[in-house]
N, C-alpha and C positions, 0 to 999 in steps of 0.2 A: 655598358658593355659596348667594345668595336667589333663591329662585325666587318672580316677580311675575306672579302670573295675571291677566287682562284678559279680563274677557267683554263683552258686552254685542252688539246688533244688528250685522249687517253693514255694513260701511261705511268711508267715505274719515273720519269723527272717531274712531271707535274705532283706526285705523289709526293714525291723526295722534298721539292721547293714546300709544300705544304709544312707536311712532319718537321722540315727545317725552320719555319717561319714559327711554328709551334714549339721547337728546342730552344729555340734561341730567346725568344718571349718569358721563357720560363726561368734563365738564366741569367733574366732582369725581375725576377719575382714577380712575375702577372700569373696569375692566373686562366688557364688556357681548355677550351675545350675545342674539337675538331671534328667536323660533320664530313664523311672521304665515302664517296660513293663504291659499294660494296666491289669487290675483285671476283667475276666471274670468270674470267678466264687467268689460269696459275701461272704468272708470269714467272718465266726464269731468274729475271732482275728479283730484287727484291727492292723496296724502299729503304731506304735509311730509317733506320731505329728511332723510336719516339717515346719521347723523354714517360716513365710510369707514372709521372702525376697527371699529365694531361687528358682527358676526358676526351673519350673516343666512341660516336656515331656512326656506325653505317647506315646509308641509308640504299636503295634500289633506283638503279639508273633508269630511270623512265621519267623521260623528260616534260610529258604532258600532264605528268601528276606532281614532280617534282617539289614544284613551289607549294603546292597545299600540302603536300608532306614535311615540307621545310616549318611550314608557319604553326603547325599540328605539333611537331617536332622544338621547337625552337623555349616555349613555357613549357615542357617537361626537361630538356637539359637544364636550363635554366632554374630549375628547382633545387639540382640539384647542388648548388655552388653559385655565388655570385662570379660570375667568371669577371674578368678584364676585357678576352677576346673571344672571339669564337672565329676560327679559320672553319670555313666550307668550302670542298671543292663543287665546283659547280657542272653539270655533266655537260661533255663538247657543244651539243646539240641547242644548248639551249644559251640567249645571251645572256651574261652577268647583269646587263643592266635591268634587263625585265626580273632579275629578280632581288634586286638592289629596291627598284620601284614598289614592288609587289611588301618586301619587310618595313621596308621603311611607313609600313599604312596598321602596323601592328603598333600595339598598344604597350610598349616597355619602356620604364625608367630609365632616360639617362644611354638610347639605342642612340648609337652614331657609326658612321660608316668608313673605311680605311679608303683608299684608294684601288679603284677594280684593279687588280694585277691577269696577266692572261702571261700561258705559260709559253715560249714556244721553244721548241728541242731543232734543234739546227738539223738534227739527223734526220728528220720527217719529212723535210725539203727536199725532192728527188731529182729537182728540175733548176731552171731560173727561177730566181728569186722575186721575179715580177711576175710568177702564176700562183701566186699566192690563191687559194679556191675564196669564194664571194663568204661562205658561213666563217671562216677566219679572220677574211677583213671584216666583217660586220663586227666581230669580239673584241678586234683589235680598235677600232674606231671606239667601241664603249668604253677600254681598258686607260687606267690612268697613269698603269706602269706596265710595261714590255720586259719580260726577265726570259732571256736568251739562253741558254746550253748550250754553249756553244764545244763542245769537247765532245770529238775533236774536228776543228775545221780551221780552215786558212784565215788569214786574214782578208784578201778582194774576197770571199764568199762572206765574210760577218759583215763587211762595209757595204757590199751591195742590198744586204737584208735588212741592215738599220738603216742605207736611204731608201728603201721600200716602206720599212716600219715609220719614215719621217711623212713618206707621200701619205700613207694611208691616213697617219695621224699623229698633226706636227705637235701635237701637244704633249703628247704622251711620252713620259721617261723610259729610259730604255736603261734597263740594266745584263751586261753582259756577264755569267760566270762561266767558268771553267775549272777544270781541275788544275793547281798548279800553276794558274793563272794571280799573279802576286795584287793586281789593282783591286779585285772585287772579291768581299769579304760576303758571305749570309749575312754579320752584325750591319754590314753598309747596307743590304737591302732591307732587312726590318726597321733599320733609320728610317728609309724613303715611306716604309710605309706608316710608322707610329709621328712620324714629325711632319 
């Protein structure tokens, strides 16, 4: 099983990229379950509809219990189905990599790890694009893929955010989507992450 972590802010796109990464996986015949931190507060948005085969966890945003909830969690889905993937959103607060570290010391057949992906929604940004806040760039530093939303924004405001996204961390792919946006498919990002 690939375990695909997803950090980034809270919200209805981080949400969306999820369930999408999970429709799309399915539409290559894997087998998918999806760990999505419970919706306490009723967002107007909704996310994008998720496909009814896929195996669906909430779990309680409380980041200091989290990981032991994950690891507690993790042999009970897992029973239920030999999955291929398992997408987990991982809550803002907390970095992907501590709990990338943290699964990876668990005991399963055949566990390997997708590349950390961190969400970021262009619309969050209310300032320069070089006040990026310290617990952002910390996620963005662990993340091995950058997937942007950038719908709707200009072009000098996406350019100046991916040479922000380059300073922080030049190693990290960046993938830009948008609505209507003809270069970047979902199928080209679940590429980046299954290959």
């Amino acid at each position: 099983m690939q375990i695909v972590l997803i950090g980034g802010f809270v919200g209805t796109e981080k949400k969306n990229a999820l369930f999408s990464v999970g429709n799309e996986l399915i539409t290559r015949d894997k087998k998918v379950a999806v760990v999505v931190i419970e919706d306490v507060i009723n967002n107007e948005k909704k996310p994008v509809g998720l496909d009814s085969t896929v195996m669906v966890k909430e779990m309680k945003d409380v980041p200091c219990t989290f990981i032991t909830d994950l690891m507690v969690e993790l042999p009970e889905i897992n029973k239920q189905s030999n999955f291929d993937y398992m997408v987990i959103e991982v809550p803002f607060s907390l970095p992907p990599g501590r709990v990338r570290e943290y699964l990876a010391n668990l005991e399963f057949k055949d566990l390997s790890f997708a590349p950390i992906i961190y969400v970021f929604n262009v619309n969050n940004l209310k300032s320069d694009a070089r006040m990026i806040p310290k617990i952002v760039s910390k996620q963005i530093v662990e993340s091995d893929i950058i997937f942007t939303n950038a719908d709707p924004t200009d072009q000098e405001t996406m350019a100046a955010l991916n040479r922000t996204f380059e300073e922080i961390n030049p190693d990290a792919k960046i993938f830009v989507h948008a609505a209507g946006f003809e270069g970047h498919r979902i199928s080209d990002f679940v590429d980046m992450i299954v290959n």
